[in-house]
PALUM-844400 format. One record per residue (C-alpha): residue number from 1; x, y, z. Coordinates in steps of 0.02 Angstrom, whole numbers, m for minus. Layout:
BEGIN
{resi:NUM | c1:X | c2:Y | c3:Z}
...
***
This chain:
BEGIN
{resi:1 | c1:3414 | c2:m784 | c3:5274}
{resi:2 | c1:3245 | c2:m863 | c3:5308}
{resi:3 | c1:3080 | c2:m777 | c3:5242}
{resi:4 | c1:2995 | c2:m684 | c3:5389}
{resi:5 | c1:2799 | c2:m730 | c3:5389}
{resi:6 | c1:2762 | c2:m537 | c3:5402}
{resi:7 | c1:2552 | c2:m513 | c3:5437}
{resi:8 | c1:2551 | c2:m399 | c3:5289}
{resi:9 | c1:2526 | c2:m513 | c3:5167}
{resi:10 | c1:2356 | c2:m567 | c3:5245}
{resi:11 | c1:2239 | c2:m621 | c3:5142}
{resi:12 | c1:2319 | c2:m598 | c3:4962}
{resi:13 | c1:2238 | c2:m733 | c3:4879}
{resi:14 | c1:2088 | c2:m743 | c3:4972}
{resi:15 | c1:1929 | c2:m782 | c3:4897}
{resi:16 | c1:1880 | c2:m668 | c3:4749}
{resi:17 | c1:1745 | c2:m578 | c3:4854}
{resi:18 | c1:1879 | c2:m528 | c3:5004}
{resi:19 | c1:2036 | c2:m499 | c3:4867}
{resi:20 | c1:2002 | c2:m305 | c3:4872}
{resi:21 | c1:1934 | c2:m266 | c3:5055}
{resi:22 | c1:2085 | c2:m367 | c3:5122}
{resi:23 | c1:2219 | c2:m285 | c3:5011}
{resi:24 | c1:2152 | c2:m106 | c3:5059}
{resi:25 | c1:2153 | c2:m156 | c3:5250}
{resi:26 | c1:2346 | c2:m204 | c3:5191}
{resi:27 | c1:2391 | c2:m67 | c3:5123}
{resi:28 | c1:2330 | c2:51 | c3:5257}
{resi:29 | c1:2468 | c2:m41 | c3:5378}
{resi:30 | c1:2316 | c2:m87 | c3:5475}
{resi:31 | c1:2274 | c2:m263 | c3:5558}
{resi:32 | c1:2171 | c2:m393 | c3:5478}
{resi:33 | c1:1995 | c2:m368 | c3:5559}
{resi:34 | c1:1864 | c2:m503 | c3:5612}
{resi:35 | c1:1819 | c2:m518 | c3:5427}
{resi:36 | c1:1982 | c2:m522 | c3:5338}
{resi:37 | c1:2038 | c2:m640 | c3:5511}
{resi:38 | c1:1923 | c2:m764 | c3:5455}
{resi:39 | c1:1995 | c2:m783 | c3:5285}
{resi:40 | c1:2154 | c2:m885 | c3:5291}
{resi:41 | c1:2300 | c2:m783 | c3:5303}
{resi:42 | c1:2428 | c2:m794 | c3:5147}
{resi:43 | c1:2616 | c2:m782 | c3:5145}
{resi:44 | c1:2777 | c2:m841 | c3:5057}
{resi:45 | c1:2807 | c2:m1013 | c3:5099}
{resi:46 | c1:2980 | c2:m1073 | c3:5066}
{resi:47 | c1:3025 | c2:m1229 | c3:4967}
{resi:48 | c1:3179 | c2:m1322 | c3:5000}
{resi:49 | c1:3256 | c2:m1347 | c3:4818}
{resi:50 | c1:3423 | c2:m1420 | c3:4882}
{resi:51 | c1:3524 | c2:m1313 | c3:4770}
{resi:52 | c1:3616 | c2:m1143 | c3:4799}
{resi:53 | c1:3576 | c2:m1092 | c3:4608}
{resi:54 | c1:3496 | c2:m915 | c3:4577}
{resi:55 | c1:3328 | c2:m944 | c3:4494}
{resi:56 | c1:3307 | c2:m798 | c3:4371}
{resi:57 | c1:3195 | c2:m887 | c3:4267}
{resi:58 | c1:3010 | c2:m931 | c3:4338}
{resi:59 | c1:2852 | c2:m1009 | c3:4243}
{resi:60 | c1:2700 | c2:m1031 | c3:4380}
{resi:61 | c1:2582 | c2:m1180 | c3:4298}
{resi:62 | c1:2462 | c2:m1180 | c3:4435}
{resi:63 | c1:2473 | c2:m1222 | c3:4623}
{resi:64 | c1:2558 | c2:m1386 | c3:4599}
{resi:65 | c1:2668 | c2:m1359 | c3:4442}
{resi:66 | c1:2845 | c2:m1237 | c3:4413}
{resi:67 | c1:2969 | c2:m1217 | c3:4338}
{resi:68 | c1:3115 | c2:m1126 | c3:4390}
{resi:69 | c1:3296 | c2:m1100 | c3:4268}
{resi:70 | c1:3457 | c2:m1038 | c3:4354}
{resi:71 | c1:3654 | c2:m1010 | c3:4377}
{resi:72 | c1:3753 | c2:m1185 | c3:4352}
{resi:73 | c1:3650 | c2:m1242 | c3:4213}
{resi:74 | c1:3486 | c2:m1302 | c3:4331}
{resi:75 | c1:3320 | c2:m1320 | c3:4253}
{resi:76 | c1:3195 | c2:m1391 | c3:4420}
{resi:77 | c1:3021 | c2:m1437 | c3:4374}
{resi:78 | c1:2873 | c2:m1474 | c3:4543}
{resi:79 | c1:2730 | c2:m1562 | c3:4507}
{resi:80 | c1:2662 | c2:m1578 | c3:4710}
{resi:81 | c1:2665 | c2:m1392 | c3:4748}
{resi:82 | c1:2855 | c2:m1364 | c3:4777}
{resi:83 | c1:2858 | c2:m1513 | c3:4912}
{resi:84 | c1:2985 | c2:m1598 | c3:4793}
{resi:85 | c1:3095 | c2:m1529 | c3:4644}
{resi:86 | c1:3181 | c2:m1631 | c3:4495}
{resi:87 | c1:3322 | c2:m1567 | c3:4414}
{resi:88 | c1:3292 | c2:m1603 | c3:4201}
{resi:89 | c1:3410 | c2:m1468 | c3:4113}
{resi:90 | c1:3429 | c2:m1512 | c3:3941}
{resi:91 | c1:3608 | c2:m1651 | c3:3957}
{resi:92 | c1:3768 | c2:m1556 | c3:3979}
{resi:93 | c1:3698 | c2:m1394 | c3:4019}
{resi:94 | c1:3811 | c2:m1406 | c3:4188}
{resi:95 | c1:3958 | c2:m1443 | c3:4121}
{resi:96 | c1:3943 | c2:m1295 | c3:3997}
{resi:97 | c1:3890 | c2:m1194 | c3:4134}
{resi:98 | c1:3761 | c2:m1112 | c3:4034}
{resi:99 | c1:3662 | c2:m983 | c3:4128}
{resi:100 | c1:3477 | c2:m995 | c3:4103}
{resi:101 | c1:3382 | c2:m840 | c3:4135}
{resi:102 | c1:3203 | c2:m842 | c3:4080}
{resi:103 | c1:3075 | c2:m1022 | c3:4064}
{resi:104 | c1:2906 | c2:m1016 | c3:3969}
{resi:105 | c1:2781 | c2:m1151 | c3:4039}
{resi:106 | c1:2632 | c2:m1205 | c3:3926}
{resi:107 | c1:2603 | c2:m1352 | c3:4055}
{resi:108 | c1:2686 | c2:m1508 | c3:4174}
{resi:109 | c1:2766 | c2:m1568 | c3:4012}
{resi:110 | c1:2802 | c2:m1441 | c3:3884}
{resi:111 | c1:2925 | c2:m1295 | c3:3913}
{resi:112 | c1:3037 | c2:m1170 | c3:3828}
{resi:113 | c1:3206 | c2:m1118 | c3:3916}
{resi:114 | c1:3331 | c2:m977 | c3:3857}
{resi:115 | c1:3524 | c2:m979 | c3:3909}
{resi:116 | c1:3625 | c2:m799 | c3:3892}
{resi:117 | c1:3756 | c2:m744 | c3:3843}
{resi:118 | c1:3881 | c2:m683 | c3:3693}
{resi:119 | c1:3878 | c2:m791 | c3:3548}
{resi:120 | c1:3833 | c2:m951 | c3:3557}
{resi:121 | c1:3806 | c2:m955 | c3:3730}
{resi:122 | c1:3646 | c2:m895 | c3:3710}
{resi:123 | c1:3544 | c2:m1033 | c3:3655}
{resi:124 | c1:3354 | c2:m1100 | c3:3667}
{resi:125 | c1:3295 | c2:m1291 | c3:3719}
{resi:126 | c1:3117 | c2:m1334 | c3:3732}
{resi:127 | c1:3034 | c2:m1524 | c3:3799}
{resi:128 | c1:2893 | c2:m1596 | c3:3758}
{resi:129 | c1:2914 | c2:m1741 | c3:3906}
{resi:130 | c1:2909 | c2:m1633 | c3:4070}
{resi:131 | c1:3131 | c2:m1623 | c3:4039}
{resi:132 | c1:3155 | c2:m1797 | c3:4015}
{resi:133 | c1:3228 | c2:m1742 | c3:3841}
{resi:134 | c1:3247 | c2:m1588 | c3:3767}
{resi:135 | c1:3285 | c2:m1520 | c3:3586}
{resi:136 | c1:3418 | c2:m1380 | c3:3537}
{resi:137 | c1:3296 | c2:m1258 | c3:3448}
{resi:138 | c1:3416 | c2:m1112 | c3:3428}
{resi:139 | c1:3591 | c2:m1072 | c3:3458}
{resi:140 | c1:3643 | c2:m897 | c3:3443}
{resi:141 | c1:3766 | c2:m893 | c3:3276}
{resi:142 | c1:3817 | c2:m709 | c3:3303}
{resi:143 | c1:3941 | c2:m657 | c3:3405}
{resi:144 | c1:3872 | c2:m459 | c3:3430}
{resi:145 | c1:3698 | c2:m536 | c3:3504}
{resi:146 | c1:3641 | c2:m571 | c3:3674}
{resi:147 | c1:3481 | c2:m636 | c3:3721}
{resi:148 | c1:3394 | c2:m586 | c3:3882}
{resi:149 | c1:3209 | c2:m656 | c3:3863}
{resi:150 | c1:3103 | c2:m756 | c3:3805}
{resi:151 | c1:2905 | c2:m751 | c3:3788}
{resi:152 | c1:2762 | c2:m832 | c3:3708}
{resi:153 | c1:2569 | c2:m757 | c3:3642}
{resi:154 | c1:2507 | c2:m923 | c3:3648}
{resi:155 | c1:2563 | c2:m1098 | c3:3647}
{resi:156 | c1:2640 | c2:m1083 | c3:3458}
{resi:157 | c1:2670 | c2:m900 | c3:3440}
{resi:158 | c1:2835 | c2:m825 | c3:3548}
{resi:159 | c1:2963 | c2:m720 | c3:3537}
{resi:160 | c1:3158 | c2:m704 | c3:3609}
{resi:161 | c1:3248 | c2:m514 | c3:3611}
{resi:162 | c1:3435 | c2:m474 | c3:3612}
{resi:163 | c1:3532 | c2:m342 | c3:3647}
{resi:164 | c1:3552 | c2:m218 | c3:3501}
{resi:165 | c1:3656 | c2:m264 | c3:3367}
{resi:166 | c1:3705 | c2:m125 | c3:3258}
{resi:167 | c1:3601 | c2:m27 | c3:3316}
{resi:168 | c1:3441 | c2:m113 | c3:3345}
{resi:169 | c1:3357 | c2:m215 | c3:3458}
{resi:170 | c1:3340 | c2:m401 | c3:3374}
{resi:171 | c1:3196 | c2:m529 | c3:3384}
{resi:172 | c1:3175 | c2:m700 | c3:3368}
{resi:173 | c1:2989 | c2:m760 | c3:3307}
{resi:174 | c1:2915 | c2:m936 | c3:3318}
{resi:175 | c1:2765 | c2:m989 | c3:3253}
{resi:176 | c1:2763 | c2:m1184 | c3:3317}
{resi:177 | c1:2788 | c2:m1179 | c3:3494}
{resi:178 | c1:2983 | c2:m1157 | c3:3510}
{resi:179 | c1:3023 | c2:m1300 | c3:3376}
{resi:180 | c1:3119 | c2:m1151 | c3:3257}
{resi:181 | c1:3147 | c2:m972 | c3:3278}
{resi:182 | c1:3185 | c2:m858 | c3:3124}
{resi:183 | c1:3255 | c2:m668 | c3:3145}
{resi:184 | c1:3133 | c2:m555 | c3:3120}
{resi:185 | c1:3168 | c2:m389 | c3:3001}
{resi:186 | c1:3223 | c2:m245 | c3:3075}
{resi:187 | c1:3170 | c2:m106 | c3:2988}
{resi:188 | c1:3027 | c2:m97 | c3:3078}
{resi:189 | c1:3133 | c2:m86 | c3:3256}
{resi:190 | c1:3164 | c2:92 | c3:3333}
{resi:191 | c1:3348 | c2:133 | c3:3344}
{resi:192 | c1:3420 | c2:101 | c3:3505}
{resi:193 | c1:3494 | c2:227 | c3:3632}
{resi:194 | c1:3697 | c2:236 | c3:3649}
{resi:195 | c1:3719 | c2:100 | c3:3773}
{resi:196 | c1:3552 | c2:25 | c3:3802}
{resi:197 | c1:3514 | c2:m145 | c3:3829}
{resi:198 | c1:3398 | c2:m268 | c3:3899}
{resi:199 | c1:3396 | c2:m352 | c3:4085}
{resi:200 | c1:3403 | c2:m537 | c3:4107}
{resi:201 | c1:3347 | c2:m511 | c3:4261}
{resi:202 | c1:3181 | c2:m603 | c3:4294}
{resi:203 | c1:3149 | c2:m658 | c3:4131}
{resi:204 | c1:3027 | c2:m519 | c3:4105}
{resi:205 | c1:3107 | c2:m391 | c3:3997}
{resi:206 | c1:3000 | c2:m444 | c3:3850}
{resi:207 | c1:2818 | c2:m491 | c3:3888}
{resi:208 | c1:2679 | c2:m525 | c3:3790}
{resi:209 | c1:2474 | c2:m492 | c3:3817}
{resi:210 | c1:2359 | c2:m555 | c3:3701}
{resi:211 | c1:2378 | c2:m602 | c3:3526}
{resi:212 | c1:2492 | c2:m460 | c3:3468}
{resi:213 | c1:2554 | c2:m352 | c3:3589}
{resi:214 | c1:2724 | c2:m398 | c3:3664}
{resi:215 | c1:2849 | c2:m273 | c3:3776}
{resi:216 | c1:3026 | c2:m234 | c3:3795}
{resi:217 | c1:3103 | c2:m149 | c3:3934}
{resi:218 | c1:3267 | c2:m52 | c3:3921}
{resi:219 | c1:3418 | c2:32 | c3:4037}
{resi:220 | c1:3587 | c2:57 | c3:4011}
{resi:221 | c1:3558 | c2:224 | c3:3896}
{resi:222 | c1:3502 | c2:413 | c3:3938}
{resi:223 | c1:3323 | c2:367 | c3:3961}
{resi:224 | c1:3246 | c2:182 | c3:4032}
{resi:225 | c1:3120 | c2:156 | c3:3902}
{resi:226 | c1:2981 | c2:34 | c3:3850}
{resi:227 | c1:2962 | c2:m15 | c3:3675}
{resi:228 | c1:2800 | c2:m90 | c3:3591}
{resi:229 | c1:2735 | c2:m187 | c3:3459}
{resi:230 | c1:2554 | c2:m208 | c3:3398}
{resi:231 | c1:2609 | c2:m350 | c3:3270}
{resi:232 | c1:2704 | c2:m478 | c3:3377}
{resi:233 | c1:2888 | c2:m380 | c3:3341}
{resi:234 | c1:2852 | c2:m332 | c3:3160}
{resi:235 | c1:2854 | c2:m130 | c3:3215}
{resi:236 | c1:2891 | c2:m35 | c3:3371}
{resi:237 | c1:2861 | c2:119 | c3:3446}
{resi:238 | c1:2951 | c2:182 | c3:3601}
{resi:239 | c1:2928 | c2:282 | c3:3769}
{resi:240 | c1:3024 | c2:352 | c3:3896}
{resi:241 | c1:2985 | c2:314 | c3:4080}
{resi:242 | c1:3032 | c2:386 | c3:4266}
{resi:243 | c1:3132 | c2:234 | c3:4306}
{resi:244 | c1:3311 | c2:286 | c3:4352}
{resi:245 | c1:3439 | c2:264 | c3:4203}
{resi:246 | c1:3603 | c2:353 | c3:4122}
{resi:247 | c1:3713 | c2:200 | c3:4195}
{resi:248 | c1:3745 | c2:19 | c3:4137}
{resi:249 | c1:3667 | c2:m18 | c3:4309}
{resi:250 | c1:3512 | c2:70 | c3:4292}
{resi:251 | c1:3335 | c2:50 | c3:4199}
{resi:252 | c1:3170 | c2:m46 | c3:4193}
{resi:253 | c1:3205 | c2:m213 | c3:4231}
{resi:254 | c1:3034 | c2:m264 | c3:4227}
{resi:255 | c1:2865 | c2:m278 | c3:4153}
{resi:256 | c1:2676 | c2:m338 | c3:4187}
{resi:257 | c1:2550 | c2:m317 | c3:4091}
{resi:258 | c1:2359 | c2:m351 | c3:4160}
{resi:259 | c1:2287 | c2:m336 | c3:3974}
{resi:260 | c1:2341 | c2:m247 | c3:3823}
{resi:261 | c1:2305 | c2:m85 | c3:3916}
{resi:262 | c1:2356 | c2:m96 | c3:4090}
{resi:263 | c1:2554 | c2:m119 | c3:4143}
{resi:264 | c1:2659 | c2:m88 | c3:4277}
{resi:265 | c1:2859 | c2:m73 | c3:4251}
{resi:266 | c1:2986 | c2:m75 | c3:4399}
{resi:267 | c1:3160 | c2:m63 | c3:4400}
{resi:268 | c1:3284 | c2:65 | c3:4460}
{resi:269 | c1:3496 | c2:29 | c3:4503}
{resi:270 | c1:3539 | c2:m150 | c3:4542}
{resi:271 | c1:3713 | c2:m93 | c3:4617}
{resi:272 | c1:3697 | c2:m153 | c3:4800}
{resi:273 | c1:3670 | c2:m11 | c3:4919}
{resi:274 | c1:3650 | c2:101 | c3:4794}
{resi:275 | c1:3468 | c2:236 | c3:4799}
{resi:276 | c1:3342 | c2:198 | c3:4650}
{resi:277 | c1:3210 | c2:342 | c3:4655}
{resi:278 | c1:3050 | c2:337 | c3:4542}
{resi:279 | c1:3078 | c2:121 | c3:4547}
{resi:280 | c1:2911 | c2:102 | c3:4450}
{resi:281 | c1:2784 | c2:180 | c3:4327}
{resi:282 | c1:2638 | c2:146 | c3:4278}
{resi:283 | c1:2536 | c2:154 | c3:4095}
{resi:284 | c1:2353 | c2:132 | c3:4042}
{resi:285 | c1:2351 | c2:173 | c3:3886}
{resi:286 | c1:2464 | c2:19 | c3:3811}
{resi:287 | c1:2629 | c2:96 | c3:3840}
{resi:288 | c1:2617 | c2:249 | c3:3733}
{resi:289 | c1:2643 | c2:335 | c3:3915}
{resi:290 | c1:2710 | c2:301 | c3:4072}
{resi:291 | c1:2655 | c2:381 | c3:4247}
{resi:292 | c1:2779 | c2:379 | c3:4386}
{resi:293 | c1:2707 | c2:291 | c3:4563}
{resi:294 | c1:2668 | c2:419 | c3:4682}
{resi:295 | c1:2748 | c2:299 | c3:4828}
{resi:296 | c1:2859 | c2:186 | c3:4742}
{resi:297 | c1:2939 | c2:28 | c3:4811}
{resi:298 | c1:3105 | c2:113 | c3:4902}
{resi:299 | c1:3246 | c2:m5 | c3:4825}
{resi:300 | c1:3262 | c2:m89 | c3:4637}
{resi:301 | c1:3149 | c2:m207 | c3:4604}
{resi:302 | c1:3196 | c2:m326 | c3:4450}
{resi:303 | c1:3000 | c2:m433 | c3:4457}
{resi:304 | c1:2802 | c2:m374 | c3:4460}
{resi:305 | c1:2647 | c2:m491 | c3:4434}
{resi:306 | c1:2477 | c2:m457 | c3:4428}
{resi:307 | c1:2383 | c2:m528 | c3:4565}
{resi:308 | c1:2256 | c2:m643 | c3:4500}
{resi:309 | c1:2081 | c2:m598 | c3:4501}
{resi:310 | c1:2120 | c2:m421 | c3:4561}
{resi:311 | c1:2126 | c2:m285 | c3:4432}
{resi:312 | c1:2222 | c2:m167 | c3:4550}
{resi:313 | c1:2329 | c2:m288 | c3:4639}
{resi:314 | c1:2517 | c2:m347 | c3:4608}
{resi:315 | c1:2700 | c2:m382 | c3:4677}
{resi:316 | c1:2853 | c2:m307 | c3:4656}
{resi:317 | c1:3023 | c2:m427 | c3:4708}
{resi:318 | c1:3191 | c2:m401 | c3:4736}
{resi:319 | c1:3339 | c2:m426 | c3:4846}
{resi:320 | c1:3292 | c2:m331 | c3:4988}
{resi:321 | c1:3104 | c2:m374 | c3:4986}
{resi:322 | c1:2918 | c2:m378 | c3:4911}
{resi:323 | c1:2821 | c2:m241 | c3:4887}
{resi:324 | c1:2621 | c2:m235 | c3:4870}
{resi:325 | c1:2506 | c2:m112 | c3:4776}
{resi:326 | c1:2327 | c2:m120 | c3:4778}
{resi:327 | c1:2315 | c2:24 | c3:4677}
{resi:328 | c1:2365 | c2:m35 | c3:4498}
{resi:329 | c1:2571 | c2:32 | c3:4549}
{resi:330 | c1:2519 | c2:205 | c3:4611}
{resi:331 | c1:2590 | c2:183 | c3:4776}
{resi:332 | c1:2688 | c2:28 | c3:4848}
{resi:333 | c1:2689 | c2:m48 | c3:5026}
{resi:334 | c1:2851 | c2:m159 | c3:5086}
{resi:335 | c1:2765 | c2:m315 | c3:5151}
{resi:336 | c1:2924 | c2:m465 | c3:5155}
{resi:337 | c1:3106 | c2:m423 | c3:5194}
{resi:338 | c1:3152 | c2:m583 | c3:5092}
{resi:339 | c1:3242 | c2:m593 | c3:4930}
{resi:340 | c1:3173 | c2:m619 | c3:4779}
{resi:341 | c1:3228 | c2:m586 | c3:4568}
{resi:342 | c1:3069 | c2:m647 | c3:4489}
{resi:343 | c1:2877 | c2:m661 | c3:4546}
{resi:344 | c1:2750 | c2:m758 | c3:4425}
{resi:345 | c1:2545 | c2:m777 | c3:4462}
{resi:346 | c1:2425 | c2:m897 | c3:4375}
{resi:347 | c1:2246 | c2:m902 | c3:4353}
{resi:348 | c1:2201 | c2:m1043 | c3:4477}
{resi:349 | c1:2253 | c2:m908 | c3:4613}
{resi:350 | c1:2442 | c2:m965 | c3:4612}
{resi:351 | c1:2591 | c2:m857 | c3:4645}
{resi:352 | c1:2761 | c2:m920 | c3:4663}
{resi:353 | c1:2918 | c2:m815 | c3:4689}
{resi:354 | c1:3116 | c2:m881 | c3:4658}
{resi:355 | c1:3299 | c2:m800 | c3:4679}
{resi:356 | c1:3480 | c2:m830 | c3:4736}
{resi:357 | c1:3538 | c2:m973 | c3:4837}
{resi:358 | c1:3404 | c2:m1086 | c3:4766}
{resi:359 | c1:3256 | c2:m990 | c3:4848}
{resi:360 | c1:3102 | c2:m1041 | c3:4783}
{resi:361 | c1:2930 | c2:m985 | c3:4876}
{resi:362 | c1:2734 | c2:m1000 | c3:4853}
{resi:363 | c1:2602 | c2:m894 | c3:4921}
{resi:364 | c1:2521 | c2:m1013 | c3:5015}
{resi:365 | c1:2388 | c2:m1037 | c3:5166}
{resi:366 | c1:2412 | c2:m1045 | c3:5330}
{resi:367 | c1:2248 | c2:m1072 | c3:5464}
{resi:368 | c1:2187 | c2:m923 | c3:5558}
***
């Protein structure tokens, strides 16, 4: 299904002096006015990536560079905007069929990509050389783990999550970029709920801000929680959300953080059809709480990102559309009917969006 240029996207990434007036007009389901009309409109442009792989995995460079990791072993990389898309997965990852589900971008050349799954299916590459060549950095030796995610503080300092194993959540740590990993202890982890489990959904079930503080999201157990660390995985604390859980199906799925303080979590039941109440919560006070959104987005949503240069702005994706708040998560406006898993925005004013049948989209600019 093609991605319907719907008018309520208007003016997303406009210039940083029209970013809030033209999000409020958006949000009030009202039509752009003279003003906001003479800002170019914005909307998800698709980009042809001649593949029918689901894109999970998402790293946004800047307007002209991504990366997106999928289904059937595909790693693409764009350099010119999405106009053209090389396929560099690390040699053989097709034939194995791995399935990579989250990609960490420091630039055009150097990446980090994670495949899931049990055992050693679950595995880390990283190039230096934009894919040209990439080195096996970790391969999972233990057959109880499952990796999910991947993220990085900084270009040397990142960490990977798995799934509990007895008992705990466990954590990978690299201090040089993605060249080794070493498991971190884990008697400073918080025991882990009957059941509960990460999402390797959109690659952002563990997310980092700053130096220190990373995120995990959970579902699967009695409660869909978020877990925190202050020390980049040393020791966590944990909180319960609003987000729906109690089923294998349910929980946050994911996370954005607009500083240490700020976040927004969405989530809900991924089971087609299925209701997901209470899809997102909110926190400002680095996790320790979460708020439920007053108006939610009304189906799961498995990505959010931070609008850039808005402090109150972000997107919510998932299969049956994207969602914008303007009012740091409280309430959430449907504004694209398209499908979506995983939503990343940059700095240079960037935002790029990817999901099943090799669906790949930027906000872009069209003329007024």
């Amino acid at each position: 299904m093609g991605i319907r240029r719907v008018t309520g996207v208007a003016g997303l990434v406009a210039r940083t002096t029209a970013v809030a007036g033209v999000a409020a007009t958006l949000a009030l389901g009202a039509a752009p006015g003279p003003a906001a009309a003479h800002e170019r409109a914005a909307h998800w442009q698709p980009k042809d990536t001649h593949t029918d792989a689901r894109f999970r995995g998402l790293a946004a460079v800047d307007r002209r560079t991504a990366w997106v990791a999928g289904s059937k072993g595909t790693v693409l990389r764009t350099t010119d905007g999405g106009a053209h898309w090389k396929q560099v997965a690390p040699p053989g990852a097709a034939a194995e069929a791995l399935e990579f589900r989250d990609i960490e971008a420091f630039d055009a050349r150097r990446a980090v990509v994670l495949a899931i799954g049990e055992g050693e299916a679950s595995r880390i590459y990283r190039t230096e050389d934009g894919g040209a060549s990439w080195t096996e950095s970790f391969r999972n030796p233990d057959p109880k783990a499952f990796y999910d995610c991947v993220t990085f503080f900084d270009h040397r300092n990142g960490l990977a999550m798995s799934d509990p194993v007895d008992g705990r959540f466990r954590i990978l740590s690299t201090r040089d970029g993605g060249r080794n990993w070493r498991v971190l202890p884990s008697a400073g982890m918080v025991p882990a709920q009957t059941g509960e489990a990460g999402f390797a959904a959109s690659g952002q079930c563990l997310v980092a801000s700053g130096p220190k503080d990373v995120w995990l999201a959970t579902g699967g157990g009695a409660s869909a929680r978020v877990l925190h660390s202050r020390d980049r995985g040393l020791n966590w604390t944990v909180a319960e959300t609003s987000v729906p859980a109690g089923d294998p199906a349910r929980g946050v799925f994911g996370l954005a953080f607009r500083d240490r303080a700020h976040g927004i979590a969405v989530g809900g039941d991924y089971t087609a059809g299925n209701p997901s109440p209470h899809a997102a919560a909110v926190t400002g006070d680095t996790g320790r709480t979460w708020t439920p959104s007053a108006q939610p987005p009304p189906a799961y949503r498995s990505g959010v990102a931070w609008l850039p240069r808005s402090r109150t702005a972000a997107l919510a994706v998932g299969p049956t559309g994207t969602d914008l708040t303007t009012d740091a998560g409280r309430t959430w406006r449907t504004v694209d009917p398209g499908s979506y898993d995983t939503v990343d925005c940059v700095r240079d004013g960037a935002c790029w969006a990817a999901g099943e049948k090799g669906r790949v989209a930027r906000l872009g600019h069209r003329p007024s």
